[in-house]
C-alpha positions as a printed NumPy array, in Angstrom:
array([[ 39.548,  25.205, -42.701],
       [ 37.997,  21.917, -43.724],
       [ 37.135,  18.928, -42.228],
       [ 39.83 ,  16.67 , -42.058],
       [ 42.525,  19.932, -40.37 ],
       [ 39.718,  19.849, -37.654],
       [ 40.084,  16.467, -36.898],
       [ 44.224,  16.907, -37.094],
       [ 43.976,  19.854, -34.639],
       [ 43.737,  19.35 , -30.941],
       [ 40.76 ,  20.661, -29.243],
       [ 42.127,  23.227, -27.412],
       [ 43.747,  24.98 , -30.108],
       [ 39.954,  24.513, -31.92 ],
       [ 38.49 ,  26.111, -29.243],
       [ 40.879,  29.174, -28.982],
       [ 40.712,  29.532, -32.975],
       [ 37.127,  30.351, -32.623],
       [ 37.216,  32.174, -29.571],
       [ 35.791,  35.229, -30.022],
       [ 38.61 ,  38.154, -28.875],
       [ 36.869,  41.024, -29.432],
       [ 34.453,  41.638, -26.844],
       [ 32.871,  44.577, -25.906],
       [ 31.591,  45.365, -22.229],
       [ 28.228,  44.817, -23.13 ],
       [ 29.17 ,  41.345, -23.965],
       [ 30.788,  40.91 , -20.821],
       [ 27.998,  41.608, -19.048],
       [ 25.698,  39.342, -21.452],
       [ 27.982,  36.614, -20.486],
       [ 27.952,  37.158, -16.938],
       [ 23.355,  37.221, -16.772],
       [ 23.372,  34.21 , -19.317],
       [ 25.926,  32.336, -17.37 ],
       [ 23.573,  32.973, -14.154],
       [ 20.802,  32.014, -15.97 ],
       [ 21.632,  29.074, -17.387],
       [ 22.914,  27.902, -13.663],
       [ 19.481,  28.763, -12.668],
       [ 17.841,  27.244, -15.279],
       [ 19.396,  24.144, -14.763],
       [ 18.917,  24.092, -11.081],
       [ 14.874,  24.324, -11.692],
       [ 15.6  ,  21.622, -14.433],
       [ 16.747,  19.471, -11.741],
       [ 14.323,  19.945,  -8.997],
       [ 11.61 ,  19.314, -11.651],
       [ 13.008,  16.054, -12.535],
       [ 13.922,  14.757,  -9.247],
       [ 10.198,  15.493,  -8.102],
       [  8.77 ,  12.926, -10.591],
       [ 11.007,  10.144,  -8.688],
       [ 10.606,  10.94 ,  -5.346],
       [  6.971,  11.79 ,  -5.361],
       [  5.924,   8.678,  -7.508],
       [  8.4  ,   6.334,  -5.486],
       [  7.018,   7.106,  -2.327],
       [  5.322,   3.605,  -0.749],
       [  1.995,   3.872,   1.484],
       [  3.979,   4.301,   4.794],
       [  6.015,   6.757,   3.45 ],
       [  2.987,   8.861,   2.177],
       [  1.441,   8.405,   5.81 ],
       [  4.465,   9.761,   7.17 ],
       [  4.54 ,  12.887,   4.764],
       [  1.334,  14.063,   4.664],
       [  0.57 ,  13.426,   8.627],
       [  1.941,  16.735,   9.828],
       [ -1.026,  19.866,   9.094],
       [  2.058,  22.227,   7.462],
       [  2.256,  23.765,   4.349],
       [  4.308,  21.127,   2.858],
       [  2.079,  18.142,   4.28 ],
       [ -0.968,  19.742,   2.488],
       [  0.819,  20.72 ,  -0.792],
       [  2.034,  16.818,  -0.965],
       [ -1.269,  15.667,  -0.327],
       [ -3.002,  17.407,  -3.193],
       [ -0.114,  16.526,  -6.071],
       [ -0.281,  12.714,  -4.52 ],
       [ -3.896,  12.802,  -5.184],
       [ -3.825,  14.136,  -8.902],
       [ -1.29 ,  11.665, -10.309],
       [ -1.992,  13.064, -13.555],
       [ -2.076,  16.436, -12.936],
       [  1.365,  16.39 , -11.257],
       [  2.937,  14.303, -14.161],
       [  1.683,  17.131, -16.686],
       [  2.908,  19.641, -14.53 ],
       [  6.555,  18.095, -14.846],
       [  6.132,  18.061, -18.257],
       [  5.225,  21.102, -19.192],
       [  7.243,  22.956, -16.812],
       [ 10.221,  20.736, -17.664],
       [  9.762,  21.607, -21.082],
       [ 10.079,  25.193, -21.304],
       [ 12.993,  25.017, -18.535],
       [ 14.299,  22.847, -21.411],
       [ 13.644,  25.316, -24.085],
       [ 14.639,  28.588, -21.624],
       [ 18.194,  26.929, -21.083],
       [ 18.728,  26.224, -25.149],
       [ 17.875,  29.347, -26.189],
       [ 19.798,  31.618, -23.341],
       [ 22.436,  28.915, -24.531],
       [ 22.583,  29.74 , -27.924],
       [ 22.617,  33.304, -27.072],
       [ 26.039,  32.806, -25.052],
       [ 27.846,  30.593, -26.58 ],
       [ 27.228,  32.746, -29.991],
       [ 28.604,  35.48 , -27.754],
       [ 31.498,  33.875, -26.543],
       [ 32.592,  31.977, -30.219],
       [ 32.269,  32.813, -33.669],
       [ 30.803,  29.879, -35.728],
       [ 30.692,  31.332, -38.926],
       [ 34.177,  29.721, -40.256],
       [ 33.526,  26.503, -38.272],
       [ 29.698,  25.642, -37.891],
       [ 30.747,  21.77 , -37.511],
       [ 32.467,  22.865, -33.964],
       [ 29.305,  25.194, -33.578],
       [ 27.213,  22.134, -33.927],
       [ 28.662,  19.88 , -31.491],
       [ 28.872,  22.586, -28.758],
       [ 25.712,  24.108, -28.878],
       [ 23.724,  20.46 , -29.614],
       [ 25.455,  17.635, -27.853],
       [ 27.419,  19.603, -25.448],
       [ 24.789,  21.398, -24.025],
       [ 22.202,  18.207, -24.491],
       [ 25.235,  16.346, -22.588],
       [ 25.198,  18.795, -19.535],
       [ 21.401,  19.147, -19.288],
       [ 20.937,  15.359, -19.44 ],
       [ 23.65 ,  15.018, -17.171],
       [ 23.317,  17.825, -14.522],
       [ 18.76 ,  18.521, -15.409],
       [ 17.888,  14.664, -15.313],
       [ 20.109,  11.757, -14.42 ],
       [ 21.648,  13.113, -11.622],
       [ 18.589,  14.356, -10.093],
       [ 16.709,  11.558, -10.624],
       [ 19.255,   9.394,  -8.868],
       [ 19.714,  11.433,  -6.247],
       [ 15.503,  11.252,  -5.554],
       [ 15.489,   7.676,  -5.596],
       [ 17.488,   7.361,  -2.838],
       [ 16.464,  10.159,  -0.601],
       [ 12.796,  10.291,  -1.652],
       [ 11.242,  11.35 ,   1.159],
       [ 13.615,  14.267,   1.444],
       [ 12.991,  15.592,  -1.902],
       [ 10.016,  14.787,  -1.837],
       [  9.119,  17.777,   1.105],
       [ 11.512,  19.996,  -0.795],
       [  9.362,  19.838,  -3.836],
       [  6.313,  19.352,  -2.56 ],
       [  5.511,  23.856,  -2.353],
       [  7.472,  24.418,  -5.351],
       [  5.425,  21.83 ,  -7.454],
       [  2.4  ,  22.938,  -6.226],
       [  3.249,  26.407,  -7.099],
       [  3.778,  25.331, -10.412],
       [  0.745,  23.561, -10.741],
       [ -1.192,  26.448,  -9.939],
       [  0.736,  28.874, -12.408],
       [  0.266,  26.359, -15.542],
       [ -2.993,  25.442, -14.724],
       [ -4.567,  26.302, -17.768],
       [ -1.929,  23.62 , -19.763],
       [ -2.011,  21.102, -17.124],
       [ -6.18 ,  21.171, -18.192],
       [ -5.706,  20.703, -21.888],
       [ -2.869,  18.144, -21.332],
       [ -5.065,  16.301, -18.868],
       [ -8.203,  16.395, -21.2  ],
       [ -6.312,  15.516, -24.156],
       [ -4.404,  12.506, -23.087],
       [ -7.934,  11.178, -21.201],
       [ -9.484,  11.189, -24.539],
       [ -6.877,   8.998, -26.143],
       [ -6.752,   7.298, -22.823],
       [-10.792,   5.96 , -23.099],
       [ -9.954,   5.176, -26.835],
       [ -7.43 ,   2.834, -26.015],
       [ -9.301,   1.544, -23.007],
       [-12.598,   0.57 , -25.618],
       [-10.325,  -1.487, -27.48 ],
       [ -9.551,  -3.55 , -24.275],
       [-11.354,  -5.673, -21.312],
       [-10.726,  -5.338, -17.956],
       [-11.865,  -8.351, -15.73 ],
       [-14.464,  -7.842, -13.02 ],
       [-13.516, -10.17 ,  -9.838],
       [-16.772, -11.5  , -10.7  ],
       [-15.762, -12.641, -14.215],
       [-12.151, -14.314, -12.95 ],
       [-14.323, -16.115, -10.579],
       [-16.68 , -17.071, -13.021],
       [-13.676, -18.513, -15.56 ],
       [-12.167, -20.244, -12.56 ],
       [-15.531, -22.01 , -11.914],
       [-15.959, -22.988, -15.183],
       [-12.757, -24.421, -15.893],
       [-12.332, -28.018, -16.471],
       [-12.306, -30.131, -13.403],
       [ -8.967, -32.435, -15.161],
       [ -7.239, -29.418, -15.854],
       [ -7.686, -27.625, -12.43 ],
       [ -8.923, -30.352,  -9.161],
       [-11.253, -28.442,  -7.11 ],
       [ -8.669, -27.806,  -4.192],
       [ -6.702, -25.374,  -6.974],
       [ -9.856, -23.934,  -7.386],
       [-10.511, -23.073,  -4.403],
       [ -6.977, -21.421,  -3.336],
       [ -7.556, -19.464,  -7.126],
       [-10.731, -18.101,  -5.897],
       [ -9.426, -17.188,  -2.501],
       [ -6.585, -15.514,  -4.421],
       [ -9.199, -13.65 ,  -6.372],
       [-11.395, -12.161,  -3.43 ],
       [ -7.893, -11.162,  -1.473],
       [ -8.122,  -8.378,  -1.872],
       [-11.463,  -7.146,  -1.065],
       [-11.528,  -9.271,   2.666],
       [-10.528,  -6.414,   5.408],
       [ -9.07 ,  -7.312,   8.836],
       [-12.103,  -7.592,  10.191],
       [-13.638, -10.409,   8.672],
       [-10.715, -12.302,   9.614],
       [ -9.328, -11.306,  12.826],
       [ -9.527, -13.197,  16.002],
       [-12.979, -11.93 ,  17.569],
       [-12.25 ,  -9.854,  21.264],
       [-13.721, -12.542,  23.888],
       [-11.559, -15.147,  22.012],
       [ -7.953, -13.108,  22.823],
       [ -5.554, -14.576,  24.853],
       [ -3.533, -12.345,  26.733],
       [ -1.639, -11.135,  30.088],
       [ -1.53 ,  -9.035,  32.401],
       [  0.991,  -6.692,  33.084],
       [  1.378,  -6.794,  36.983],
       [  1.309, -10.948,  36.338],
       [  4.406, -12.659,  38.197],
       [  6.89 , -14.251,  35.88 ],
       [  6.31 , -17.591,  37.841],
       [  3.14 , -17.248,  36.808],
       [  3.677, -15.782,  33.118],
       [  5.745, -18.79 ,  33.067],
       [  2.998, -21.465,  33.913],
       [  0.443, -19.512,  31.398],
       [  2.625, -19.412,  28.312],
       [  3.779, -23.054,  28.671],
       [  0.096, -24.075,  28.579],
       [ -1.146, -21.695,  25.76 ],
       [  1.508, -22.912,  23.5  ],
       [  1.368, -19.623,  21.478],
       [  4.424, -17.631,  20.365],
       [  3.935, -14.493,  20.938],
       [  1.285, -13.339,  23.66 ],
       [ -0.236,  -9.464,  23.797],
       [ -0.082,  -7.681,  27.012],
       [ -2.602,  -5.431,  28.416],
       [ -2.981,  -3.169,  31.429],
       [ -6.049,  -2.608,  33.48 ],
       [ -7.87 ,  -4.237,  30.038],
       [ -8.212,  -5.076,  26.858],
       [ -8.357,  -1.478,  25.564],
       [ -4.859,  -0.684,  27.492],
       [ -2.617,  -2.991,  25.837],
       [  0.749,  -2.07 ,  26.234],
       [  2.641,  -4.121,  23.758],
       [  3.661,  -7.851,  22.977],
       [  5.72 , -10.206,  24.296],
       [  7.873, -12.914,  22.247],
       [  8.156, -16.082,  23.748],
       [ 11.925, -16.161,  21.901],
       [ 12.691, -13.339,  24.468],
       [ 11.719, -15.259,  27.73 ],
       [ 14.376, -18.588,  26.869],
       [ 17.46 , -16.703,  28.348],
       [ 15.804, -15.613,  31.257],
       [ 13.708, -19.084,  31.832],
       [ 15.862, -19.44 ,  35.636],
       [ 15.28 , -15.816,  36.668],
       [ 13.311, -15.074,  40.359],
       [  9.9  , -14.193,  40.65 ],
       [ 10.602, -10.736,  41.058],
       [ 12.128, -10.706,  37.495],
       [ 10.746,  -7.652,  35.453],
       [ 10.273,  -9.297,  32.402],
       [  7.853,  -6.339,  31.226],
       [ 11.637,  -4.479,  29.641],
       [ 11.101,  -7.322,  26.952],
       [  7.985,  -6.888,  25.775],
       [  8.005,  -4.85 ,  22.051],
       [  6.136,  -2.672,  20.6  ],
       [  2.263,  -3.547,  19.257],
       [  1.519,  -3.349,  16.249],
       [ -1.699,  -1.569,  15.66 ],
       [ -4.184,  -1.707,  12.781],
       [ -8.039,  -0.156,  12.012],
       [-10.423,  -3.443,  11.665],
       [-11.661,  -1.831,   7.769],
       [ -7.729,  -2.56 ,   6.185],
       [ -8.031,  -4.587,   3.926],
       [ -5.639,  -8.083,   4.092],
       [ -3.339,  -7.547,   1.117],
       [ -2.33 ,  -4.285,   2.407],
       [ -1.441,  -5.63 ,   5.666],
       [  0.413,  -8.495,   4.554],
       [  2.552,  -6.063,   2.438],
       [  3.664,  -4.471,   6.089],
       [  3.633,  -7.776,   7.989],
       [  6.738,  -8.316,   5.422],
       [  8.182,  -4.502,   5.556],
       [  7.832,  -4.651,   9.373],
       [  8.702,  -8.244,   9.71 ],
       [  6.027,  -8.688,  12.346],
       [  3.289, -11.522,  12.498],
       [  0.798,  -9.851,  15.   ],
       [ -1.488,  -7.111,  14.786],
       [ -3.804,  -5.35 ,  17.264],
       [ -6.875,  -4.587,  15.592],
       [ -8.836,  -1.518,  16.968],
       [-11.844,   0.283,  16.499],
       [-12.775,   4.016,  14.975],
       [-12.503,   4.541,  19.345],
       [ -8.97 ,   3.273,  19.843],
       [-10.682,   0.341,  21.644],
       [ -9.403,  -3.187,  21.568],
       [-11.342,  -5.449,  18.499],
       [ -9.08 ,  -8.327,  18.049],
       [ -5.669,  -9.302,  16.666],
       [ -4.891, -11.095,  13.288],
       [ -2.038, -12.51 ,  12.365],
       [  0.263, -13.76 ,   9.614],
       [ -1.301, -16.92 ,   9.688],
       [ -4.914, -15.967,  10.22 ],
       [ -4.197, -14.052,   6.893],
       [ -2.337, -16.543,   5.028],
       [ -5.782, -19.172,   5.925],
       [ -7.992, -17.085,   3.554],
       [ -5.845, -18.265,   0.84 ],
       [ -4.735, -22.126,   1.854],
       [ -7.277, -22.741,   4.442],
       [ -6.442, -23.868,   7.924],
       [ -2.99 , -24.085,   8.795],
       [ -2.377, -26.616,  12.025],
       [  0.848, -27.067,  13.863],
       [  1.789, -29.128,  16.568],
       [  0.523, -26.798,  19.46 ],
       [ -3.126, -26.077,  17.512],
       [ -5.796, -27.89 ,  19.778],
       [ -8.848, -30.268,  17.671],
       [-11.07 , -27.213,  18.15 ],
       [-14.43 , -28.488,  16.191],
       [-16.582, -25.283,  15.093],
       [-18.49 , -27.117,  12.389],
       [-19.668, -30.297,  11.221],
       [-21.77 , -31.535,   8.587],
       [-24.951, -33.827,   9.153],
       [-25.932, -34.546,   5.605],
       [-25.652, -32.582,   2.224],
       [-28.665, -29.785,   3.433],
       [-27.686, -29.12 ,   6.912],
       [-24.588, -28.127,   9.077],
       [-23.912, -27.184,  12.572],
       [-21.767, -24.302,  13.067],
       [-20.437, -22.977,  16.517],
       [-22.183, -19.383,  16.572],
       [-18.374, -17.318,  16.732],
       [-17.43 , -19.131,  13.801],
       [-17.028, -16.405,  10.998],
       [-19.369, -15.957,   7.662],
       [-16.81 , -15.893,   5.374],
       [-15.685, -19.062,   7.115],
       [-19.306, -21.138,   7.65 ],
       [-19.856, -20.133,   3.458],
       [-16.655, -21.619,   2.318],
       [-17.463, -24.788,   4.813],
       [-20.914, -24.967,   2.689],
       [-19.414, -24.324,  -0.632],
       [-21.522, -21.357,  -1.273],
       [-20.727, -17.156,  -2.397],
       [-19.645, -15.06 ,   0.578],
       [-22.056, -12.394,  -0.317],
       [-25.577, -14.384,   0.206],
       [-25.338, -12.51 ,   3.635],
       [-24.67 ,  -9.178,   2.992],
       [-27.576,  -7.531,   3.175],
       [-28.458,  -9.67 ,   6.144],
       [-25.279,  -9.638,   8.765],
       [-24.845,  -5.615,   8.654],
       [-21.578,  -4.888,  10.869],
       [-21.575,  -8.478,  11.935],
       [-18.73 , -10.693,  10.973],
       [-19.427, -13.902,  12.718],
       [-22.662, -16.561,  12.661],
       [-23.885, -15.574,  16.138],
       [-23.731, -11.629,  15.103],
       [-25.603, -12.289,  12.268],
       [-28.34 , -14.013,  14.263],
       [-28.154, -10.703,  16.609],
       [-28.817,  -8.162,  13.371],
       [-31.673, -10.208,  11.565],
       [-33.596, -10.926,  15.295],
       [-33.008,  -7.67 ,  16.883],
       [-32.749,  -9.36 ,  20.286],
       [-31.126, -12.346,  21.92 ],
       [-33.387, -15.581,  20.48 ],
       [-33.676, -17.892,  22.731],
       [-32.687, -21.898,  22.075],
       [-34.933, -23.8  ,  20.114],
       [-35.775, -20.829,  18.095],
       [-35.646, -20.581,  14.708],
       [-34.456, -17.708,  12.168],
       [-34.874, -17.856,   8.82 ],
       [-32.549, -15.983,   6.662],
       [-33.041, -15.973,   2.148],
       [-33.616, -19.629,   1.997],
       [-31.342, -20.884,   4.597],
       [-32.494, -22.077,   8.298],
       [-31.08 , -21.566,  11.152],
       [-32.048, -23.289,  14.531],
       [-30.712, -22.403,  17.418],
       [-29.148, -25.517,  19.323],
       [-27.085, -23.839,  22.441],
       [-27.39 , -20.364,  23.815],
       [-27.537, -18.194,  27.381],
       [-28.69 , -15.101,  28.439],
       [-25.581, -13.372,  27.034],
       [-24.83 , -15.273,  23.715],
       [-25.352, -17.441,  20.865],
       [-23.505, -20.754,  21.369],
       [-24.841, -23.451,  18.341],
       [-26.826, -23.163,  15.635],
       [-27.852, -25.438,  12.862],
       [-28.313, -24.593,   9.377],
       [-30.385, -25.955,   7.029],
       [-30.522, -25.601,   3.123],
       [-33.967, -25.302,   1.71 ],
       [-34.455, -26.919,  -1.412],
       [-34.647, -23.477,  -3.349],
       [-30.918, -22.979,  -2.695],
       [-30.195, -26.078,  -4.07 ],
       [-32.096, -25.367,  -7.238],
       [-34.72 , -28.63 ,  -6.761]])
């Protein structure tokens, strides 16, 4: 039969002129295990391919929530999540001789089931693009599909049987791993990866026509984003404003009208006990309620943060969460601060004011050598005021994250006013300060600094 009666004939009369009628019971059986297997076969196909997308699609929060629970699962996920590579040769491999196990029992069935040996065209197309067609189909698209949008499910479905797998192929997952780092550092000679050092570096150097100095310095903030954590930015403890929970709603009223702020945390007992947040938005419909209101069922729920994330992260989840306040807290639990939205969108545009922002002054400048700073104004703050690197303190301020703690560290006790503290070659005298605190200080610029 040639070509051109194959393409005349319908396929199922093609199909039933290769059939193969004589079967013995052996066959029969050989059908029935290679059917099974290839079902199998295909199955683990699947779960192996669906594991690459849900595992590598899962965001930060959703890793936190996988890996939080101590079971079997939690730990197995943890370990492929942190060996990236080794997981992704484990698909590969593994996927691979799934691949190879299905054409091969294939072959065996279908060359079982039909005789080729008149027709090898027909033989061709079912053994090569029909069974490529259902593997693609049922072993990867569908799978993968099917992970993306239930990734977290998958993801603890696979999570023992990858691991398993891991394990078993160990020995490839090594030479895979070692081979494509070697190629990897080859291809990483040949490039340049920019230090945050160098980017600031080209920024500074660029021409002052082609980029003013304000670009500048929003390109450099952009730069150091993301190495400033929440707690170089937050709103320092003593400076929170906050209420109450057994306050009156006459008198919630009277403190929120002359704050001015839009949302407002609220505590119980103290600081350390807050108990969630309460939107101004939330009040307006109950502005003509009685004292006795209990406007504690509006509050929502705080959200909490350590003080060592770092600022890009938590913008990310400002914008998931669609929230604008965090509390920040301590290794303890305890109470640090709060940033917000704004606080974090300042280390990139400087200050933002609105209408309800009071003329709080926290620095001025005397001359082009010396400044006065108010002592809880932040480092990362007073160095951008003087147009100098944010890490001339480090090895100075320790912990601390504002001017007055880093006063604290260097002197070891509270100085008293009128004392002076001398810090690299900058001066610092101290203008205004009690028993309990730093108030004022004034910083001078030696001419070293200034290269003179």
């Amino acid at each position: 039969m040639d070509n051109n009666s194959l393409a005349s004939e319908p396929p199922v009369t093609l199909l039933l002129s290769i059939l193969n009628t004589d079967l013995a019971a052996s066959d029969y059986a050989t059908l029935i295990a290679g059917g099974v297997i290839v079902a199998i076969l295909v199955m683990c196909s699947a779960i192996i391919s669906s594991s690459e997308n849900a595992l590598f699609s899962l965001s930060k929060l959703q890793i936190e929530a996988l890996i939080e629970d101590q079971s079997r699962t939690a730990s197995c996920a943890s370990y492929l999540l942190n060996h990236p590579k080794h997981l992704l040769a484990t698909i590969l491999i593994s996927n691979t001789f799934v691949n190879i196990a299905i054409v091969m029992v294939s072959t065996v069935l279908l060359g079982t089931l039909f005789n080729f040996h008149q027709n090898p065209f027909i033989g061709f197309l079912i053994e090569v693009v029909f069974v490529t067609f259902i593997l693609v189909l049922f072993g990867e698209v569908m799978p993968k599909i099917y992970a993306s949008q239930n990734n977290i499910r998958v993801a603890r479905f696979v999570a023992i049987p990858m691991y398993t797998l891991s394990r078993l192929l160990k020995p490839f997952v090594f030479l895979l791993v070692k081979s494509t780092s070697i190629i990897d550092k080859r291809v990483t000679k040949k490039g340049h990866v920019l230090s945050v050092d160098e980017l600031t570096h080209a920024i500074e150097i660029t021409n002052e026509a082609e980029t003013p100095k304000e670009e500048k310095i929003i390109l450099k903030s952009i730069v150091n984003f993301g190495n400033i954590n929440v707690k170089q930015i937050m709103r320092q403890r003593p400076d929170i404003t906050a209420i109450k929970s057994d306050t009156s709603f006459r008198n919630l009223l009277l403190k929120i009208n002359d704050w001015g702020y839009s949302r407002v945390p609220v505590y119980t007992n103290n600081l350390d006990n807050i108990v969630g947040v309460l939107y101004i938005k939330d009040l307006l419909p109950h502005m003509h309620e009685v004292d006795q209101f209990n406007w504690l069922t509006l509050i929502r729920k705080a959200y909490v943060v350590p003080e060592s994330k770092k600022i890009d992260d938590l913008l990310k989840e400002f914008q998931s969460k669609r929230v604008h306040l965090a509390i920040v807290v301590d290794e303890f639990g305890g109470t640090q601060g709060i940033v917000t939205m704004e606080d974090i969108l300042e280390e990139i545009f400087g200050e933002i004011h609105d209408e309800f922002d009071e003329d709080e002054v926290f620095y001025s400048r005397l001359n082009d050598f010396t400044y006065v700073f108010e002592a809880k104004m932040l480092i990362n703050d007073m160095c951008k005021f003087m147009d100098i690197d944010t890490d001339v303190f480090d090895d100075a301020r320790n912990e601390a994250d504002t001017v007055g703690g880093m006063l604290l560290e260097v002197n070891g006790e509270m100085p008293r006013q009128g004392e002076v503290i001398l810090i690299n070659q900058f001066k610092f005298y101290i203008e205004s300060a009690d028993k309990r605190r730093i108030k004022r200080v004034k910083v001078e610029v030696l001419s070293e600094a200034n290269g003179e």
